[in-house]
Structure formats: C-alpha cells, structure tokens
N, C-alpha and C positions, 0 to 999 in steps of 0.2 A: 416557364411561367415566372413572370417577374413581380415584385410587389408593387410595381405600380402597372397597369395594363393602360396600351394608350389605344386608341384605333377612331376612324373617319367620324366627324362631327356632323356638318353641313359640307352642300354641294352646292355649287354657283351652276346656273343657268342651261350652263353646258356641260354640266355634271362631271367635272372635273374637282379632287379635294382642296376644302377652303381653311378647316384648321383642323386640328387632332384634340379627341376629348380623353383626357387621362383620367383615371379612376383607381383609386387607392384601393386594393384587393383589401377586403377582411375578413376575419374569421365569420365563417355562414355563407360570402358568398356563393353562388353558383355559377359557372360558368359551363356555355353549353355550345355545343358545335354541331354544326349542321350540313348536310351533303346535300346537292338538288341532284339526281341522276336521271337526266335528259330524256335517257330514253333505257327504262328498267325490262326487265326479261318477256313483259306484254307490251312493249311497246309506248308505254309511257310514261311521264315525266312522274317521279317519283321524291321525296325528300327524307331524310334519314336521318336522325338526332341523337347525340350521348351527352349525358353530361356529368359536372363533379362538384361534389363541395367543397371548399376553403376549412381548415380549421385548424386551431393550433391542436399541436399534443403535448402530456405530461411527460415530465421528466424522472429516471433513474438513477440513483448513485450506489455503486455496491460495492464490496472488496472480495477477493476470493477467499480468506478464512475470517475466523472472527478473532481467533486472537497470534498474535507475530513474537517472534524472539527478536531484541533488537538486534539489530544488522543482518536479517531477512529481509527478501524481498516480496515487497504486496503490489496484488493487479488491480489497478484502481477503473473501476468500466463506468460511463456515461453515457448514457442512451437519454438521447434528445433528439427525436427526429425535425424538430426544428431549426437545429443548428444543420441540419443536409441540405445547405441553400445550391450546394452543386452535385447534382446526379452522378455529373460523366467525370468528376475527380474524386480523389480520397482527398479530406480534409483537414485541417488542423488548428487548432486554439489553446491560447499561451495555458499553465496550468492555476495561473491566478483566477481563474473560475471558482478553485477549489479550497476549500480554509480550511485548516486544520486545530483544533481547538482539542487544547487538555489542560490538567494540571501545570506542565512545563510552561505553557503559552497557552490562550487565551483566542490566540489568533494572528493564524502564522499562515498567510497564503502557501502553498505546494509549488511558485519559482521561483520561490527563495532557494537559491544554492549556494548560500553559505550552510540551511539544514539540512537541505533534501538534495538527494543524488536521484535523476529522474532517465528515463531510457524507455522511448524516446523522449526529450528534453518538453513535450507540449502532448496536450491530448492528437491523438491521430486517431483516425476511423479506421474502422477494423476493414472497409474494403468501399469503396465508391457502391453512393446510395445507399449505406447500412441504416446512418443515425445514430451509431454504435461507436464511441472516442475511449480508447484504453492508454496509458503509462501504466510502467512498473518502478514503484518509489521504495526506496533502503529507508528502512525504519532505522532512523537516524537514534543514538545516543544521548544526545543533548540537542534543546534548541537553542541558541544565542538569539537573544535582544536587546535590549540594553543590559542585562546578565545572563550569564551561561545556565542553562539549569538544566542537571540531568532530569533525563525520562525515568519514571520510577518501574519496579517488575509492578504486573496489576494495576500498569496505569489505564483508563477509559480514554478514548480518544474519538470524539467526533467530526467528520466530516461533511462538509458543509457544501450543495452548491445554490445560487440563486437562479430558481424557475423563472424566466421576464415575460413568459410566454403563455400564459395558464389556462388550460380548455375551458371552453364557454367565455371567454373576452371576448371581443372586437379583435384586437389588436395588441400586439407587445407592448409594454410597459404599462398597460391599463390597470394588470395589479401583476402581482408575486407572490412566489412561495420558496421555502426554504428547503429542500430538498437533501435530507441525511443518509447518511452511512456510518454506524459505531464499530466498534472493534476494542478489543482490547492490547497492554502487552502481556507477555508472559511472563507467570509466576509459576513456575510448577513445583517450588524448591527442590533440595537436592537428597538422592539417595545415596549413604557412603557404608560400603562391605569391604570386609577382609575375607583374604582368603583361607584363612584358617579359625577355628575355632581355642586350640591351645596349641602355642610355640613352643620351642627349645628355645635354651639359652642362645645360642647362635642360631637361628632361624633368622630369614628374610620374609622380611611380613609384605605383604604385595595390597596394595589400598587399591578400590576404584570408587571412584565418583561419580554418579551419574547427574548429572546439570544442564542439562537440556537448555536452561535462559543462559551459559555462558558460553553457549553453540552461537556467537554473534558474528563469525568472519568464516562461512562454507568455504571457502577455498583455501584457506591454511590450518593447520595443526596449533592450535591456541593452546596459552598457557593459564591457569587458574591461581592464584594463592598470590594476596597484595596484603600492603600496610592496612590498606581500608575494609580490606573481605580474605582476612588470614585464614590459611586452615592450621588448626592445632592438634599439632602431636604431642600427645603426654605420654611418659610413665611415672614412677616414681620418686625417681630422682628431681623430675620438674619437667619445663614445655622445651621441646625445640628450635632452635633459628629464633632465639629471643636476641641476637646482635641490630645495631642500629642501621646498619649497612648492607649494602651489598647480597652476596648470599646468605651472609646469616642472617639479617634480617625477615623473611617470611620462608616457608615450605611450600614449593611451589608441585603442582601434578601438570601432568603434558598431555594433552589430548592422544586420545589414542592412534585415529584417522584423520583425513578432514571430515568435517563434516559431520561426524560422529556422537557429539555433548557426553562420552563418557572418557575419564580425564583420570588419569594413572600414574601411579608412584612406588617407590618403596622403603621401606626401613631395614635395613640391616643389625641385627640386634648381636650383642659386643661380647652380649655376659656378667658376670661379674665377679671377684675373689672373694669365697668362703670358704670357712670349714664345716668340714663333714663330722657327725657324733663321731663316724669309726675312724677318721683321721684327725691328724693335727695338722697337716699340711692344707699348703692352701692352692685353688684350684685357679691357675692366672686368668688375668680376662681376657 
C-alpha cells in the first residue's frame, strides 16, 4: 500500500486503459477488495469482499529506568507505527528525531556526537514490521555548545520527540504533538565506614565508600578523590595530602571491582612519642 494509490480511470471505446486516476490515501480511508468466483461450490457466480481503514497512529517515547548514573547506558525505544512505511525490512532514522533538553542544554538533538555515544548510531526497529525503533545512548558527562557544561547529580532531563502524524487528522503534517520521556541523573550521595570502631596506635584503618554516582566507567576499576571532590582524612595533628601536587595533593580510594561504586583505601597509623605516668622514657613512633 502506497500513499498515493493510482488504478484505471476511463476506457476508450474498445475498452482498452485511457489514463490512470491517482488518489491521495488518507487517514479514514477505506479501501476494499473484491473476488468474483465464477462458479462457487453450488455452481454459481459468487462475489466476496474485505476491507480496511487508513489511519494514523500515536506515538511512544520511553527509556528503561528513570534515573542513570552518568556514564551508564540508557535504552531509548520509539514506537511509532507510522514511521513502518516498510513491512518486509527493519528500518532506520537518524537520531535527530529526539531532543534532549536539561539544565546543561536546553536542546541538544541525540546525533550530536560530539555529546552522545550512540549504538546503534540511528534509531533501528526492533525486527521488520514492529514500529518499534531502539538506540542505546552513554549518559554523557557534559554537554558542549557554545560552553562546556557539566551534567549535574539530580539533574531532570527531558526527552523530546515530534508526533507529524496525530490520530483523527487527514494526513501528516495537518497538526503535531510533542511526545516525552523524563528521567533523571543520579544522586544517591555517598556512604563512608571504617572498619573498626577503636584503633591501636599502629592499626591500619581500612575506609569504604559507597558511591554509586561515581560508578560512571562499568568496565574499569575507577579512581575517586580530586582537587574539586577531595576526600578528607583528619586526625589531630591536621588533614592529609594538603601538597599542591601530585600525590600529595588529594587522598585518592580505588574502586574495589568494576563495576562495583564501592571505592577503598587505607591509613596506616604511625603512633606517636610519649611518656607514661610510670615511665620517664619515651615510647618512639
């Protein structure tokens, strides 16, 4: 079925075709098809009819969770059986359908790949004749446009597609609708335990972290503790890795696995020289 249907107009004299009458299929049509069977199980000429209506359908936009740790990967699914203009293929369309709008941006189409890491690169149908178009998009860290701007934890981010196609019209483009899917990122902040309640003077103190939003790279062992998000170790004397540089500069914890978001460290504690009431000697560190 094509959107335009064309078939016999008029016939000359000796009933041979003289032009072809084309007709814009639109939403409501009917189109009906007919069998004459010559000669049916009694013997006579019999005629037999089905027929369908034309119409548009509405459109879906969903994602598989509602909210993502950035550098997770989200399944973006569009069900539009309007866009299944071919039965006998799987089909495909760019991801500039989809607009991504938050705090960062405002509106950032989904093939843009300077933000977005996509796979497959465009929507694709889930299998010939679904109406059914999936990508899986890395919940990107920053978006660049004319300035870089990171994604915040507990940012809202909505996504955008335009409906051209809208049930009860005529025809595409006679009106539209906006058709969303929200989500957010993750904020879950972080839980930090030791594994002891009181140390010895020389005890190694063993820290874990649990940070689930700085679980952003599944497939490698991430590191945690920067200039801009330090973790601070105190005791008395003062903080550690207060140098301007290098490793003295922050306290860093190492993910435990991949994939994991609980991130581990430790302190080895030195002691210190005092005296004791019943001694005069001192105890080295």
């Amino acid at each position: 079925i094509q959107a335009k249907m064309c078939g016999p107009s008029t016939t000359t004299v000796g009933g041979t075709l003289n032009t072809l009458l084309c007709h814009d299929v639109k939403s409501g049509d009917v189109i009906q098809v007919s069998y004459e069977d010559a000669s049916d199980g009694a013997g006579a000429t019999s005629t037999f009819y089905d027929s369908s209506t034309f119409d548009l359908r509405g459109a879906t936009l969903s994602t598989d969770k509602d909210v993502y740790v950035i550098g997770s990967d989200m399944v973006v699914t569009l069900t539009d059986p309007d866009l299944n203009v071919d039965a006998a293929s799987i089909e495909t369309y760019a991801l500039n359908l989809i607009e991504w709008d938050s705090d960062a941006d405002g509106s950032e189409f989904l093939n843009d790949t300077t933000d977005f890491t996509a796979n497959p690169s465009k929507l694709q149908e889930t299998g010939s004749d679904t109406g059914v178009f999936q990508t899986v998009i890395t919940i990107p860290k920053q978006i660049i446009d004319t300035t870089t701007t990171a994604i915040d934890f507990g940012e809202a981010v909505t996504l955008t597609y335009v409906d051209t196609g809208i049930p009860g019209e005529d025809d595409y483009l006679d009106d539209r609708g906006d058709v969303e899917a929200t989500f957010s990122i993750s904020n879950f902040g972080a839980l930090v335990e030791l594994d002891k309640a009181v140390y010895g003077w020389k005890d190694t103190v063993y820290i874990t972290i649990t940070a689930p939003d700085h679980n952003q790279n599944t497939a490698s062992e991430e590191t945690i503790g920067t200039a801009a998000l330090p973790i601070q170790v105190t005791t008395r004397v003062g903080k550690m890795c207060t140098g301007t540089s290098g490793d003295t500069s922050t306290y860093e914890a190492v993910e435990s696995d991949e994939d994991t978001g609980v991130f581990v460290a430790e302190v080895a504690l030195g002691g210190f020289a005092h005296t004791m009431s019943s001694d005069t000697g001192n105890t080295a560190a």
